[in-house]
C-alpha distance (Angstrom), angle and dihedral (degrees) to the residues before:
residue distance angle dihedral
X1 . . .
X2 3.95 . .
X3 3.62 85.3 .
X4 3.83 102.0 43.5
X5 4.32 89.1 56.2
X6 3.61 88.2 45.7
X7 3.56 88.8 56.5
X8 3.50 98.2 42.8
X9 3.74 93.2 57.5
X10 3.51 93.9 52.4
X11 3.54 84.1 62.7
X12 3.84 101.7 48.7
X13 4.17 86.3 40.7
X14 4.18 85.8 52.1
X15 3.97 97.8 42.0
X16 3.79 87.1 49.3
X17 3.53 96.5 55.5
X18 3.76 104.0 43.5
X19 3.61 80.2 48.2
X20 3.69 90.5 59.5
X21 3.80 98.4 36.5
X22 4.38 75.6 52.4
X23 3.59 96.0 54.9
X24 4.02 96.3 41.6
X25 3.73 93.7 47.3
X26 3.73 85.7 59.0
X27 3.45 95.6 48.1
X28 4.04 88.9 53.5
X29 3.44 95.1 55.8
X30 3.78 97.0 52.3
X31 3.79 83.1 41.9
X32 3.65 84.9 64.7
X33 3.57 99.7 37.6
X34 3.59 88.8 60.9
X35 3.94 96.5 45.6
X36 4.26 80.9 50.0
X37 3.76 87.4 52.6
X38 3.44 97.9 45.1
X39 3.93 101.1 45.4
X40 3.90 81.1 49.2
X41 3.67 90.5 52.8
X42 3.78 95.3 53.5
X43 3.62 97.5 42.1
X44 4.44 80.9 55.6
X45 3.97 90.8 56.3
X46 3.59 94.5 42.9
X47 3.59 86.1 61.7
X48 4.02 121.9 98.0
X49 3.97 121.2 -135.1
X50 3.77 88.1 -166.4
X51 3.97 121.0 39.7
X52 3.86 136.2 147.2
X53 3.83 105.5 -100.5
X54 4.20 104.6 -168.6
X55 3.99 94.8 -9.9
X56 3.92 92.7 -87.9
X57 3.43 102.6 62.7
X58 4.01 140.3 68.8
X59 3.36 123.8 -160.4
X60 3.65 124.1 -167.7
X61 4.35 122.8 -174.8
X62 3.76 114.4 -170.7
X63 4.25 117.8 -176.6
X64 3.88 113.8 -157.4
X65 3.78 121.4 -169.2
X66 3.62 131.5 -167.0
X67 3.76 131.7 -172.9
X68 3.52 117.4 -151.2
X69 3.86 131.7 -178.9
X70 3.60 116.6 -134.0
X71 3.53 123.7 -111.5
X72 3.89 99.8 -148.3
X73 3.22 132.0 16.4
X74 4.41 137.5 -155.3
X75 4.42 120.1 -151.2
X76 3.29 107.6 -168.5
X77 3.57 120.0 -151.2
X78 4.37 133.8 -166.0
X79 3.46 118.3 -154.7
X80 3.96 128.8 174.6
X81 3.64 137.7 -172.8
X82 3.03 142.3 178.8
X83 4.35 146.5 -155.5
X84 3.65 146.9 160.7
X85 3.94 94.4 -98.6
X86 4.05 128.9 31.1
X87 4.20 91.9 -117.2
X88 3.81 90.7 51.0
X89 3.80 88.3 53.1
X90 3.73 106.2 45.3
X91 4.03 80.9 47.7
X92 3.51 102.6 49.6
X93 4.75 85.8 46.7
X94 3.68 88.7 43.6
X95 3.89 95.8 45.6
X96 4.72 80.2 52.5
X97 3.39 89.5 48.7
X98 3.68 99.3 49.1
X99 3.57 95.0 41.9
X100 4.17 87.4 48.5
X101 4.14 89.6 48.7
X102 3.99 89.2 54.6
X103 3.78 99.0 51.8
X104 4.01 85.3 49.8
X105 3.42 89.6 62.3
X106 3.49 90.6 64.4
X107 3.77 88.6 65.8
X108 3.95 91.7 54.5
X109 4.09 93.0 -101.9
X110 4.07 104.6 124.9
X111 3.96 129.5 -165.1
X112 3.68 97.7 -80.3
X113 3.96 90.2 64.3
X114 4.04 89.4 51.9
X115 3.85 108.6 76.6
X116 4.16 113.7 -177.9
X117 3.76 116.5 -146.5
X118 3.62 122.6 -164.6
X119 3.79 114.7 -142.1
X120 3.49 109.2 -177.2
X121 4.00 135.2 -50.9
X122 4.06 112.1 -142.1
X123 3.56 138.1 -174.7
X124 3.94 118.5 -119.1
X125 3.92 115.1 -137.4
X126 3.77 124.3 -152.3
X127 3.80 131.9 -166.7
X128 4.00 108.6 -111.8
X129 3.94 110.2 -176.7
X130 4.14 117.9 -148.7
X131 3.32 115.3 -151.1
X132 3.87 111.8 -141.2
X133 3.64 128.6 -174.6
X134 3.56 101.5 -89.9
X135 3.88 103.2 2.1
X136 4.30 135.4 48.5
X137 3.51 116.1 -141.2
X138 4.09 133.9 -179.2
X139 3.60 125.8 -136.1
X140 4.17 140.2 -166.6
X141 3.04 116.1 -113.4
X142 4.33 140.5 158.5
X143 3.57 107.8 -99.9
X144 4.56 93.3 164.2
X145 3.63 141.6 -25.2
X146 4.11 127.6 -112.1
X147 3.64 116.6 -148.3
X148 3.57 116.0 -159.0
X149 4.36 120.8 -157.1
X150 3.48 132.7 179.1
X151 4.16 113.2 -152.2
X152 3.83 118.6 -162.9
X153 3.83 111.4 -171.9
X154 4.31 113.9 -172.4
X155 3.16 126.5 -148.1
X156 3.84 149.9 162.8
X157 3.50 113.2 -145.2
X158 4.00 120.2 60.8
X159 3.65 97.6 -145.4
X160 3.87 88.5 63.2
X161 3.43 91.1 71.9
X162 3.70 96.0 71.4
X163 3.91 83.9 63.4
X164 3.98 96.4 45.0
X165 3.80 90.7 58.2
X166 4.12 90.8 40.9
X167 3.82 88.6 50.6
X168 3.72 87.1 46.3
X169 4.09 96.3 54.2
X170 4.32 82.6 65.0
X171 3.23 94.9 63.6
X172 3.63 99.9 40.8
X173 3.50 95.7 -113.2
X174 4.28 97.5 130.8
X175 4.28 98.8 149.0
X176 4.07 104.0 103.4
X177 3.83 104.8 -173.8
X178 3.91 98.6 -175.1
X179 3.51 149.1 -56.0
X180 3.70 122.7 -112.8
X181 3.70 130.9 -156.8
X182 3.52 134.6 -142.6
X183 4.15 136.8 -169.0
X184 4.13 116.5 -160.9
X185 4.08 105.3 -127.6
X186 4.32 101.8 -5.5
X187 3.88 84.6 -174.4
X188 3.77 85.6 78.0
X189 3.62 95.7 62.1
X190 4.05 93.7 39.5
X191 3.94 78.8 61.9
X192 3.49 107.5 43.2
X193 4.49 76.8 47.4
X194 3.82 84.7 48.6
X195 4.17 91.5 57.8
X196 3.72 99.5 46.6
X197 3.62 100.9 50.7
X198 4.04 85.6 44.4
X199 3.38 87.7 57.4
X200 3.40 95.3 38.4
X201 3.83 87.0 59.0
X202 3.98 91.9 52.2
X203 4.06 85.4 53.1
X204 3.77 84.9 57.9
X205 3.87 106.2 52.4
X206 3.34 84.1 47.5
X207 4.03 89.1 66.0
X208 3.44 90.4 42.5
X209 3.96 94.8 53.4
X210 3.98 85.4 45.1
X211 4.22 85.2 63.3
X212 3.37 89.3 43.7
X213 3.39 108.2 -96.7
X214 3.52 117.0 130.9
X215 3.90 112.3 -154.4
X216 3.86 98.6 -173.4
X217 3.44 89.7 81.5
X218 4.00 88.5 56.0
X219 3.73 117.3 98.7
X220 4.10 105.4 -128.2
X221 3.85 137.8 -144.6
X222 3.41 121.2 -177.3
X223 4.33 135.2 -152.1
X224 3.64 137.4 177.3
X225 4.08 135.6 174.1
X226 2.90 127.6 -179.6
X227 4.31 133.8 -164.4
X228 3.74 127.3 179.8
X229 4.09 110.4 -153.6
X230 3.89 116.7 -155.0
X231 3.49 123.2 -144.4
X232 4.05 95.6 -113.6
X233 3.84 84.2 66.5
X234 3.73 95.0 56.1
X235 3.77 102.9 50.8
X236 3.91 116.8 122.2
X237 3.51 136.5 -142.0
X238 3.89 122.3 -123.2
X239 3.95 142.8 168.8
X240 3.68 106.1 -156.6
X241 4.08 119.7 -152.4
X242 3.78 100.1 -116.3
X243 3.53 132.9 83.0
X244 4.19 136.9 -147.0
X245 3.59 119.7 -111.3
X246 3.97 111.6 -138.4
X247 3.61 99.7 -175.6
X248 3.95 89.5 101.3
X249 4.19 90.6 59.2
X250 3.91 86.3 66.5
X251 3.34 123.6 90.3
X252 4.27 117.5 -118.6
X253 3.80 97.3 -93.7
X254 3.89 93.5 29.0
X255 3.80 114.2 132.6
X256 3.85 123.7 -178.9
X257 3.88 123.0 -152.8
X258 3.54 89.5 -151.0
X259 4.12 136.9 22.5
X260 3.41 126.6 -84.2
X261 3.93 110.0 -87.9
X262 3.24 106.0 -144.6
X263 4.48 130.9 -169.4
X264 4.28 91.7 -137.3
X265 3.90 98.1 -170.2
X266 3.35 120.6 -176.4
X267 4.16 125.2 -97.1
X268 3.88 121.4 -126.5
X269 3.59 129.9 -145.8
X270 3.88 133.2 -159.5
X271 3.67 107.8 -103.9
X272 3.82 108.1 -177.0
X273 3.23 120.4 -154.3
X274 4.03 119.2 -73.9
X275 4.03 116.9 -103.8
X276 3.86 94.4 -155.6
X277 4.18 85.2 89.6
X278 3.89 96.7 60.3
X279 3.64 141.7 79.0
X280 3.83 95.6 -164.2
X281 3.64 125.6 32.9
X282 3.78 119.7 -170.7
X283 4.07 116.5 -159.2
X284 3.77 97.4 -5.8
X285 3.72 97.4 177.7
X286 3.79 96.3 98.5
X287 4.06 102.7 -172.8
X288 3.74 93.5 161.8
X289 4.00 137.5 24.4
X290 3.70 97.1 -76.5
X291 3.65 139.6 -179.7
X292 3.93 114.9 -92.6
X293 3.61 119.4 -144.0
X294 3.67 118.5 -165.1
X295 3.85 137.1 -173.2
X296 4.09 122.3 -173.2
X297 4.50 109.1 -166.3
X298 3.42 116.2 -168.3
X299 4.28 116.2 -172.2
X300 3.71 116.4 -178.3
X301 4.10 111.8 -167.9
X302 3.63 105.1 -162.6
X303 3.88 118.0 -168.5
X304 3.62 112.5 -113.7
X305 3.93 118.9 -125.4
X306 3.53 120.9 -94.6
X307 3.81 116.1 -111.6
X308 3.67 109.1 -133.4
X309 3.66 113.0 -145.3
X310 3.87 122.9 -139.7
X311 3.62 123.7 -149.3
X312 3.81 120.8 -139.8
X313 3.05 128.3 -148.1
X314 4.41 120.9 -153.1
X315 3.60 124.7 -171.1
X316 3.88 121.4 -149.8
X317 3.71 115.3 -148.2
X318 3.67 109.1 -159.8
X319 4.10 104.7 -146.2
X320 3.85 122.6 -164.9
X321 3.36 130.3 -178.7
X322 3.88 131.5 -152.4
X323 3.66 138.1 -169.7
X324 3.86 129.7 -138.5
X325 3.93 117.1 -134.5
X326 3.84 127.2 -142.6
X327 3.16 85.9 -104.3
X328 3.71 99.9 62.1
X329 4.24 91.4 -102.8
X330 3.73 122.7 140.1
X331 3.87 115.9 -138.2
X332 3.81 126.8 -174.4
X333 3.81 109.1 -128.4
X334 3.90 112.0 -148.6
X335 4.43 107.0 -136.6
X336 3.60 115.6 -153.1
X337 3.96 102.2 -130.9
C-alpha cells in the first residue's frame, strides 16, 4: 500500500512538472516571437522613404493598403460515397446532394448558386483466393465503386456560411475544402489607390520646395505595382494548450481497453496582413477576413545637367576705302552700309 502511494505521487509530482516545463516553453517562444517582431519593427522605422541616392537624385517609396470586404463569396465542399454497384452509388451521392440543395433554400441561396463537380468515379478491387488442387492463389477483383464530387455553394453574405456548413452536417457531407472570396470591379479600388498616393506625392514636393529644394527642375520617372492578397493566403497555423475530453461520446456503461486515439490537428487563425509596412492605410478596421489591396509608388527626381554657357567673342573690322585722284591725291570715300 506504502508502495502503491509512493508511486502514485511520483506520478502527480512528474505530470506537474512536464506540465510546467509545457507551459514555460510556450511562453519562451512567444517571448521570442515578440523580441523578433520588435527588432523587426525598429529596423522598419529606422528606415527612410526619402534619401539622396548619388547626390543628384531623390527617391521617394510610398506603400498604400486597402482592405476590402468581398462582395460574394464560394465554400467548397468534397463529398464521397461509396456502394456495391456504380448506379447504387451515383444514387445514394445524388439523393445527399439533393437533400443538401433543398435545406439551402431555406437560407435564400437557389439552384443556380449550387454548382456539382464530378471528381472521379473508381472501381474498388478486393483479393478473392482460388483454391486449386494443390496450390491457393488470390485474385483482383471489384468488390464497389467510390464516387468522388466537389460542391461549390455562392453566396453574398458571410454569416450565411455558418448555415451552409450546418445544412451540410445533415446530409453527411462534413469535408470543407475552402472558401474563396471575390470583389465586383477591383480596378476601382486600384484607382481610387492610384489618386491618393498621387496626391500624396504633390503633398511631398511641396515639403521639399518649403526646405528649399525645388523639384521642378528634377527630371522624373515614375513606377507602380500593385498585389491583391486573399484571405486563404493569410491563414496561420496554431496548436493551442488545451485538450478535448471524450468521456461524454461514450455511452453510460461504456468501458474502453485502451485510450481514446485521437488525430489533434492544429487550429488556424486569420492573420491579416501587418500595418507596420505602409504609409497609408485605407479601412483599417478589419472585422472579417477581407481582401487586401496594395499599391507600391516609386518617384525618382534626378537633377538635370547643368548647361554650361560659352562666351563668344566677335571682332569688327572697320573697312574704308579711298580713291586716288589724277592728280596723285588720296580721298576717303564714305560707303553706305
Amino acid at each position: 500500500m506504502k508502495r502503491a502511494f509512493f508511486f502514485l505521487l511520483i506520478s502527480i509530482f512528474t505530470g506537474q512538472v512536464f506540465g510546467q516545463i509545457s507551459v514555460d516553453n510556450y511562453r519562451h517562444i512567444e517571448f521570442n516571437n515578440w523580441s523578433s517582431n520588435q527588432a523587426q519593427i525598429k529596423h522598419q522605422l529606422n528606415q527612410l522613404k526619402a534619401q539622396w541616392a548619388t547626390g543628384n537624385d531623390v527617391t521617394m517609396d510610398i506603400n498604400l493598403l486597402m482592405n476590402v470586404e468581398a462582395t460574394s463569396y464560394a465554400a467548397i465542399f468534397n463529398v464521397r460515397q461509396i456502394a456495391k454497384t456504380s448506379l447504387e452509388v451515383n444514387t445514394l451521392l445524388n439523393g445527399r446532394i439533393e437533400t443538401f440543395k433543398n435545406s439551402l433554400k431555406v437560407a435564400g441561396i437557389t439552384d443556380n448558386n449550387v454548382i456539382v463537380e464530378i471528381i472521379s468515379q473508381v472501381p474498388i478491387y478486393g483479393l478473392k483466393t482460388s483454391k486449386k488442387l494443390f496450390s491457393k492463389s488470390q485474385n483482383e477483383m471489384p468488390i464497389g465503386f467510390e464516387l468522388h464530387k466537389n460542391i461549390t455553394v455562392i453566396f453574398e453574405q458571410y454569416d450565411v456560411l455558418n448555415d451552409i456548413v450546418f445544412e451540410a452536417s445533415k446530409s453527411e457531407i462534413y469535408d470543407l475544402v475552402k472558401v474563396d472570396y471575390f470583389a465586383e470591379n477591383p480596378f476601382q479600388y486600384y484607382d481610387t489607390m492610384r489618386q491618393i498616393l498621387t496626391s500624396h506625392l504633390e503633398k511631398l514636393e511641396k515639403r521639399y520646395d518649403e526646405v528649399g529644394v525645388d523639384l521642378d527642375s528634377f527630371d522624373r520617372k515614375l513606377s507602380e505595382k500593385t498585389a491583391a492578397v486573399y484571405p486563404i493566403a493569410r491563414y496561420t497555423p496554431y496548436s493551442g494548450l488545451t485538450r478535448m475530453s471524450y468521456d461524454k461520446l461514450l455511452d453510460k456503461n461504456q468501458e474502453l481497453m485502451a485510450p481514446v486515439k485521437t488525430i489533434v490537428s492544429p487550429s488556424m487563425y486569420y492573420d491579416y496582413l501587418p500595418f507596420n509596412n505602409f504609409d497609408i492605410i485605407l479601412h483599417p478596421k478589419v472585422v472579417k477576413p477581407s481582401i487586401q489591396y496594395t499599391m507600391n509608388m516609386k518617384i525618382k527626381f534626378t537633377q538635370k545637367p547643368k548647361v554650361q554657357v560659352k562666351t563668344v567673342t566677335k571682332t569688327e573690322v572697320e573697312k574704308k576705302f579711298v580713291m586716288i585722284t589724277e592728280n596723285g591725291e588720296v580721298k576717303l570715300i564714305d560707303v553706305i552700309k
